[in-house]
N, C-alpha and C positions, 0 to 999 in steps of 0.2 A: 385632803391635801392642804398641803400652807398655800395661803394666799399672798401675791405681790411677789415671789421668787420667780427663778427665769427657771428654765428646764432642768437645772441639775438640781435646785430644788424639790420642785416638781419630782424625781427620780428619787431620790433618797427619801423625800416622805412616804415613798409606795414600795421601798426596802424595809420602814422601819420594821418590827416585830408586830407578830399578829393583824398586819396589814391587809394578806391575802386570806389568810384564816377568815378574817370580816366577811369581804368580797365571795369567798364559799359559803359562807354560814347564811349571808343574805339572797344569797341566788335562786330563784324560781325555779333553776329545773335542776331535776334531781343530778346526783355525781357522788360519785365511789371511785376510792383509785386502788388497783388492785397490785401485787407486786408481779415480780419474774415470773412465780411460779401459779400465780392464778386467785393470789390470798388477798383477801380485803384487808386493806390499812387504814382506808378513811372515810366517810359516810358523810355526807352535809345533812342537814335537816329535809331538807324537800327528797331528799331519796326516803328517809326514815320514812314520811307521808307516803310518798309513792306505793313502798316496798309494804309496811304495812310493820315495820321491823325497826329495835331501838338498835339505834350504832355500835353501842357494849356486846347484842346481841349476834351481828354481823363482824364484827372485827376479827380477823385472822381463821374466820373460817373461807373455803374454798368457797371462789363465786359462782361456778359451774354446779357443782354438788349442791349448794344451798339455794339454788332462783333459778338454775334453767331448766324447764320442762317443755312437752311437747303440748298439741291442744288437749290431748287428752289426762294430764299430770303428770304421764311418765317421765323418770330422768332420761335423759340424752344421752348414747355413747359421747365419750369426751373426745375422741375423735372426730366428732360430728359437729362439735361448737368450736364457732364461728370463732365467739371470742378468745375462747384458749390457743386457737391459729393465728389469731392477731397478737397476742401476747407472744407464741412462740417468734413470727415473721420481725417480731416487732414497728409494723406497720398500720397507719390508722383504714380505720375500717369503720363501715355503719350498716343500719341491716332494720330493715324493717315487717316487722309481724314475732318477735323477739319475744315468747311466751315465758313470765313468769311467775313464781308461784309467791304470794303475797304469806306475810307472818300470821293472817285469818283464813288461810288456804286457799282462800280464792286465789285462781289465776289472772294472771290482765299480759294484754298485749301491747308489748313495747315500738319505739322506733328508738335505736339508740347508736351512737357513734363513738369511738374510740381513738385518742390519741396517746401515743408513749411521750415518757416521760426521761428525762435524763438530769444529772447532775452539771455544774461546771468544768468537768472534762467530759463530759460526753456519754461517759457509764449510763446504762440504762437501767433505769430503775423501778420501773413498771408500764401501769395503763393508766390513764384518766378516761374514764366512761360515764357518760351522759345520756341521759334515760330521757321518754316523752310517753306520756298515758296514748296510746294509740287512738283508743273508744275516745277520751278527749280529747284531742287531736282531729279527729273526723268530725265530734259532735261539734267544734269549735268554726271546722271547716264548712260544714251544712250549714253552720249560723251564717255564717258569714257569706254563703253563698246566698241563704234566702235571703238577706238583708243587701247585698245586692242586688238582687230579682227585684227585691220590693222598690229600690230608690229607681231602677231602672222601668219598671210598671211606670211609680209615681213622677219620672220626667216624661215618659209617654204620654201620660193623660195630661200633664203641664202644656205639654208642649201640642197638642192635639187641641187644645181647649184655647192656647195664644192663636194658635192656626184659623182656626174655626172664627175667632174674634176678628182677625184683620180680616182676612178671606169675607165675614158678611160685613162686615165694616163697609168694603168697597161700591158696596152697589146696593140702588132703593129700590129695587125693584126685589119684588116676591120671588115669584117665578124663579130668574134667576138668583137669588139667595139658596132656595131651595135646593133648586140642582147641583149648588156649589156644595153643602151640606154634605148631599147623601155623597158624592166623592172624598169627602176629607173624610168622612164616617166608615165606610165600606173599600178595602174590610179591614182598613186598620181598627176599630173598634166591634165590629159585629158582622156577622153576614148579609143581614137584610134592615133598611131602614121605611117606615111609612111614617108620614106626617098627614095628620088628620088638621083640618080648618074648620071654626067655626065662620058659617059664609052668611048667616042671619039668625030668627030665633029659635032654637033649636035644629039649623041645619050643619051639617058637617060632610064636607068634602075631600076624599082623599087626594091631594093634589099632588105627592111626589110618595113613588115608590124607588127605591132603588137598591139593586140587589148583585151576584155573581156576575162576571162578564158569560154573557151568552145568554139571558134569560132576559132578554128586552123583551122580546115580545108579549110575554108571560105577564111583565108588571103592566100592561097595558090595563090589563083584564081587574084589576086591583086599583085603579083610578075611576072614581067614580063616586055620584053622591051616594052619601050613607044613611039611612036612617035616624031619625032623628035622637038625639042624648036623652032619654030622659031621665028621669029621678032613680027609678027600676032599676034593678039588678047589682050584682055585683063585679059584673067584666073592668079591669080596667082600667079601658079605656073607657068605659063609661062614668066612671068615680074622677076618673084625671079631667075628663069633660066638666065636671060639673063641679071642679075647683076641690078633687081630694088631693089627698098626699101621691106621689111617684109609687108603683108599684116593681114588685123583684118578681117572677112567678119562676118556677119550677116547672118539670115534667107534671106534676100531679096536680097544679095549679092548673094548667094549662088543661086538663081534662076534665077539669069539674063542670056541672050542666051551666047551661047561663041561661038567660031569662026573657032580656032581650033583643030586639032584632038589630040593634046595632051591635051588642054583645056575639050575637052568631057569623054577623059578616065579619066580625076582626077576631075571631077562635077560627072562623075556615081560611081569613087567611097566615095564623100563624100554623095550623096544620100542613095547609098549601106550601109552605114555606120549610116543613119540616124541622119545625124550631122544640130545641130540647132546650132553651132558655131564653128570657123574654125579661125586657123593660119596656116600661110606659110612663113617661113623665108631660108634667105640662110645658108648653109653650107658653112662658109667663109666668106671673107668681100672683098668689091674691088673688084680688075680683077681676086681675087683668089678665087671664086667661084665654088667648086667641085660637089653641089648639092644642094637640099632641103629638108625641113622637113618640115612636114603638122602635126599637130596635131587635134581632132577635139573632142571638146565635143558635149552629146546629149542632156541634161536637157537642157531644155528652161529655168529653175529658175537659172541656173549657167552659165550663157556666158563668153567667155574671154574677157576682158577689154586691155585696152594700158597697165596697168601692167604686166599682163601676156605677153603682146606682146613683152615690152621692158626683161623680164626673158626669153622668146625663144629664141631671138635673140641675145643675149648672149650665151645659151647656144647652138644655132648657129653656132656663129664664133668661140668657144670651138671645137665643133666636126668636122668644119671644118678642122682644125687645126690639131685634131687629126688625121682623115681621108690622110689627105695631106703629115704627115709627117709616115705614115701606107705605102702609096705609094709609096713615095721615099724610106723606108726603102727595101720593096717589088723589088724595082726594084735595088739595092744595092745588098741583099743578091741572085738574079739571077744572075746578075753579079757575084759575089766572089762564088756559086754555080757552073754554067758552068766551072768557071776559075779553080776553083776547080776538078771537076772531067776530063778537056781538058789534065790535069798536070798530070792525074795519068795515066802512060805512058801501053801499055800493058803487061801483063806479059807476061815474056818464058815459055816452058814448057821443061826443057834441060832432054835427055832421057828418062827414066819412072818416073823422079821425077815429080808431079802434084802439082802444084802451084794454088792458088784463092786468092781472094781479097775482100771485099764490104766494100765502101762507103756509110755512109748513115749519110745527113744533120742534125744540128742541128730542134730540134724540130720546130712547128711553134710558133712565140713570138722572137724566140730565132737569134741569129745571128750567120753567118757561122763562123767557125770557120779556124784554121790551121792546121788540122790533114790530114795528110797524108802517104803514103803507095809507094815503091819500090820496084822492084826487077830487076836484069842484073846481067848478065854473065859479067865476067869481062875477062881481056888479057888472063889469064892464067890458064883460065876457070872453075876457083871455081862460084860458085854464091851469089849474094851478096842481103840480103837481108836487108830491110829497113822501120821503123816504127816511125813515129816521129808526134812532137805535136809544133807549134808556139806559143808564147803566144800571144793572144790578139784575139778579134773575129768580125771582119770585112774585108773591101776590105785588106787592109794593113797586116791582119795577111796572108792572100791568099797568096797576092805577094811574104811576106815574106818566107813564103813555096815554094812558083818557085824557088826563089834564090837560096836555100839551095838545093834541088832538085837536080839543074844545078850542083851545087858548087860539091857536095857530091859523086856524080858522075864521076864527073872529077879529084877527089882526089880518089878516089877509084880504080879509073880504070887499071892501072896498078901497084898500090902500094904493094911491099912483105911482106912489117911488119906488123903486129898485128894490129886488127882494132883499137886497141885505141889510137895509134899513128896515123890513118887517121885521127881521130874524135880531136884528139891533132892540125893537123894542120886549120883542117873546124872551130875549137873554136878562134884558132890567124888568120885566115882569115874573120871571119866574121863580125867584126865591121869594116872593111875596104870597103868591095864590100858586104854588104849587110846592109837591113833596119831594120832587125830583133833582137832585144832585149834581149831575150830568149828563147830557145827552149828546147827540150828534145826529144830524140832520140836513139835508138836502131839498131847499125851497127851489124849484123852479115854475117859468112863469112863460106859456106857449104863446105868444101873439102872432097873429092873422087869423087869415077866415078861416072856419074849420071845414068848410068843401073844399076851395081851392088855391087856399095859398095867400103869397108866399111867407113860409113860416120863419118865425126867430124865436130861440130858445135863452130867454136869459134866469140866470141862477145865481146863486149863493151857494157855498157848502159853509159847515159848522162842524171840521173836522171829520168828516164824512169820505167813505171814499170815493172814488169821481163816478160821474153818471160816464153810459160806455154805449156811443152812438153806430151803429150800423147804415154804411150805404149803401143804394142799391148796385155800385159798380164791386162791392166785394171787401171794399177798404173796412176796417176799426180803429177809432179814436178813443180812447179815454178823452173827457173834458175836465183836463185837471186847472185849471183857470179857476177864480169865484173864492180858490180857499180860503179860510176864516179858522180862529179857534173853534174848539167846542165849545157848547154851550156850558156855564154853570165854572169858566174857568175866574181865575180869581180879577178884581174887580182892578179897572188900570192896565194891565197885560196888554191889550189892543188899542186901537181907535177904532171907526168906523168900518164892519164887514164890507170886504168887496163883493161886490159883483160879475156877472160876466156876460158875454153874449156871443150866440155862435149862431147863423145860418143855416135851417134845416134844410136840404134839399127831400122833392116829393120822393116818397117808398122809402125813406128811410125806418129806422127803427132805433129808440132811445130805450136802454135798460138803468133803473135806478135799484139799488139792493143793497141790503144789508151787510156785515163783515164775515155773517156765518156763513156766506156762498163762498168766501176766497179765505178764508182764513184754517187750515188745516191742522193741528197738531205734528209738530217736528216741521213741518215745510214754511218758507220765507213768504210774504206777503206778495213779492213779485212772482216767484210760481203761481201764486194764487191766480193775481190776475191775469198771467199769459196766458192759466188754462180757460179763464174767463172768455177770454179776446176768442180762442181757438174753438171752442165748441160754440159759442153765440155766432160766431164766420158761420161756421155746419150747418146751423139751422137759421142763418139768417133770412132763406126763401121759404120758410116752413108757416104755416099758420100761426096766428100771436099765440093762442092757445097750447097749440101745440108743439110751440118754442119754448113759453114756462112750464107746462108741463117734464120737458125733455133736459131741460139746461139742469135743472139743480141735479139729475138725477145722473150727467156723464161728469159732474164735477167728483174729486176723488174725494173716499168715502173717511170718515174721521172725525167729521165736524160735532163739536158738542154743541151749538150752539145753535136758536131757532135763526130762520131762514126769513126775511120778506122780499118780494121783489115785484117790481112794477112794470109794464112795459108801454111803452107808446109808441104806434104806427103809424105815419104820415101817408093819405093816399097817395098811390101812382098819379101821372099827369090821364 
């Protein structure tokens, strides 16, 4: 067409001469135009290819007589074709399975459709018929159907293997990674899943089976330690143990003898399982091998292929990984645990005054934290008691709790003035001789005798939440008085922490604790503490013991965060 003209341009270039002759000559699917009476006039090339026949060779012969046969090569009554009824109706038509007979004898099966044709008044002047290889047409259709299958397979395992990623992402813990596993697994990829662990040298545990709904019980029987890996045999799971390549098996694989005893527990239970195909890949890659995964389907019409093999093993060295770094976490927050609870020193029990304590770790998932808990007599024989929180939740917020610990202690120990002038010098000593960033803490300081009285409680807080007093008539106070910044905030911000001072009456009961007792996920900080106030009411006639025992455990459940809490009990008169 000319370029830069408006539409009636456009129009007259696509009138000139031998315009549309082009447009037929170029066109991919065949076409013949036949006239009135059934006689070929014109042939494009792609019918010539089709037909198997030169256009000289076809012209003005009958198109019925020369190309329509049945499957068998017979000619057609002409009554019986389609297209010489289309030609007489003069109406388009199409028709598919259209057998005809090629100019090298073969037959082929058409799909073709027919429009008439007319002049500028109207006069009708034939057919235009367009041909399509049927057998290519179908073989075009299978393509394209397998090649969808296949992108639609390969976003399944895409998207199974993004799943599988976030899904163990979420959580350090084993166990639960596991169990999340064999669900995302089963059965969208296989029937049955086992993961084997390496648990020391040469032991291996099967820790997670997971299979059909309805065979719980069954997999029970299938968890258990297994014999040891060794060097021997060919099963495997014993090659994947010992850092080989991922294996495919087969029906015939799967029956071959094995050698050893760990080879025959994982062949009885792919038979148990009635597995007609079977992968085994490692947990890991390299020398960093934690375990294996066996998947196994049963349909004999579904086997696993090398694609499936090359999607396990991947998502293999995923769960490895995850696994590995599950461990390491594991054995980190035992560490900053022990250290943890090695530090909380024991308490006194000075006269009839009755002191308690509990520690309890952040949840599982979750990492230890730096909450901790004090109490000592100091020189001049007040008691001094102590609740604090580091920030940060690892080995390092631990330590950072010893320091301070140490530190707090040794400023306290003989000091006259007001706690908040201790907690004044522990905030200008600690970015010197300590690691810790920020903390929050609660110094209080019990004067009178510890048989009989009469007691006064004075304190300091360091951004801390308030200590929460229990009397014996029923009453609960928060003592929100003494507030002070945290520690570690920036230098200038304050003057001098206050202090405070409040009157214990005898049989009361003082709780100092952490922010992991009140602080819940999705709920406000003042819930926290009303539920506080309300279950410490409950059990405020109960044993100290078996008040801390009780209180952290009717607080609502949620918390990520470790737990410390203190108590102190003034005798009755």
């Amino acid at each position: 067409m000319v370029e830069g003209v408006g539409d009636e341009g456009r129009w007259r270039s696509a009138a000139e001469p031998g315009f549309w002759q082009r447009v037929v000559g170029q066109l991919g699917t065949a076409l013949i135009v036949v006239d009135p009476a059934g006689r070929i006039l014109a042939v494009n090339p792609a019918a010539e290819r089709l037909l198997g026949r030169a256009a000289p060779a076809m012209l003005g012969e009958d198109a019925h007589d020369l190309l329509h046969r049945d499957a068998d090569g017979r000619r057609i009554p002409r009554e019986q074709c389609t297209l010489l009824r289309a030609v007489a109706e003069r109406a388009e038509t199409r028709e598919e399975g259209r057998v005809c007979l090629r100019g090298d004898g073969r037959l082929i099966a058409t799909y073709w459709s027919a429009s008439p044709l007319t002049d500028d008044g109207g006069a009708f002047l034939g057919m235009a018929v367009l041909f399509t290889d049927a057998a290519g047409d179908r073989s075009a259709r299978r393509e394209r159907a397998a090649y969808t299958r296949a992108l639609e397979d390969l976003t399944e395992r895409l998207t199974l293997v993004a799943e599988i990623t976030d899904v163990l992402g979420q959580t350090l813990e084993t166990d639960e990674a596991l169990a999340r596993l064999g669900r995302l697994l089963v059965p969208r990829l296989a029937d049955w899943a086992a993961v084997d662990l390496r648990v020391g040298s040469g032991q291996v545990h099967r820790v997670a089976v997971t299979g059909p709904e309805g065979r719980d019980a069954a997999q029970e029987d299938w968890q258990e330690h297994l014999p040891e890996a060794g060097e021997e045999g060919r099963s495997p799971l014993v090659q994947v143990l010992n850092g080989g390549d991922p294996v495919l098996q087969c029906e015939a694989d799967m029956a071959a003898p094995v050698a050893s005893a760990l080879a025959t527990v994982h062949s009885g239970f792919l038979r148990a399982t009635g597995a007609r195909s079977a992968v085994t890949v490692p947990l890991g890659s390299g020398l960093q091998v934690t375990g294996a995964l066996t998947l196994v389907r049963t349909d004999p019409a579904h086997p696993f292929d090398t694609d499936d093999l090359t999607v396990v093993s991947d998502i293999g060295r995923r769960v490895g990984l995850v696994i590995d770094n599950a461990r390491r976490f594991g054995r980190q927050r035992a560490v900053a645990e022990a250290m943890q609870r090695n530090l909380l020193a024991p308490l006194p029990q000075p006269g009839r005054l009755r002191l308690a304590a509990r520690y309890q770790p952040a949840p599982a998932g979750s990492q230890v934290g730096g909450d901790w808990y004090d109490a000592f007599e100091r020189k001049d024989g007040t008691l001094a008691l102590v609740i604090g929180d580091v920030v940060g939740h690892d080995l390092t917020a631990a330590a950072g709790m010893a320091q301070l610990h140490g530190i707090l202690r040794s400023l306290a120990w003989d000091h006259t003035g007001p706690p908040g002038a201790v907690i004044d010098r522990l905030d200008d000593a600690m970015p010197a001789i300590t690691t810790v960033p920020m903390a929050t803490l609660v110094l209080a300081l019990l004067e009178g005798d510890p048989h009989t009285g009469p007691w006064t409680l004075r304190w300091t807080s360091a951004g801390h939440p308030p200590p929460l007093l229990l009397t014996p008539d029923g009453q609960a106070q928060y003592l929100e008085a003494g507030q002070g910044l945290l520690l570690g905030a920036p230098p200038g911000t304050g003057g001098s922490r206050p202090s405070a001072a409040h009157s214990l009456p005898p049989g009361s009961t003082l709780l100092l604790y952490t922010d992991g007792l009140i602080e819940i996920p999705g709920s406000d900080l003042d819930t926290g503490l009303a539920g506080l106030r309300r279950h410490a009411l409950a059990l405020a006639h109960e044993p100290l013991d078996t008040l801390c025992d009780q209180l952290p455990a009717r607080m609502p459940p949620g918390s990520t965060d470790d737990v410390a809490l203190l108590a102190l009990r003034l005798p009755s008169p």
